[in-house]
Phi, psi and omega in degrees: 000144193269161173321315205283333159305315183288294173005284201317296187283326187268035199014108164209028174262097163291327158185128175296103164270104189260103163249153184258117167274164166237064164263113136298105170238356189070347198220177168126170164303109172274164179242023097225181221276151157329135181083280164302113163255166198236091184309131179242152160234120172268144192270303168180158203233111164247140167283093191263147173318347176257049179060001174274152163241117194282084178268137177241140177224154176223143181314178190208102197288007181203074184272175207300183159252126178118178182232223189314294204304334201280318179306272221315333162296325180309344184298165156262115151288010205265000000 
């Protein structure tokens, strides 16, 4: 288990600074395991022109409830 997973699971995380390459490499670390989830909240998302995305995340004490269909009323469809 990686650090930042115990981190995690021990809430001692205050925000998750993420960049997302758009690299396919197939292998590699996951930063968490199958089955277990961590409720996240993103705080905010930036775009750099070569395509990486610059993410913030904060645990999250009360995440939604419900799955697609309950999210999918909430879209704006306009």
């Amino acid at each position: 288990m990686s650090v930042v997973r115990q981190l995690l699971r021990a809430r001692l995380v205050d925000e998750l600074h993420l960049l997302i390459h758009p690299i396919v490499v197939g292998h590699g670390l996951r930063l968490f395991d199958d089955g277990e989830t961590i409720p996240l909240r993103l705080l905010s998302s930036d775009a750099f022109p070569a395509g990486v995305v610059y993410s913030i995340y904060a645990p999250d004490a009360a995440p939604p409830v419900g799955g697609y269909r309950e999210a999918a009323a909430h879209l704006d469809r306009g």
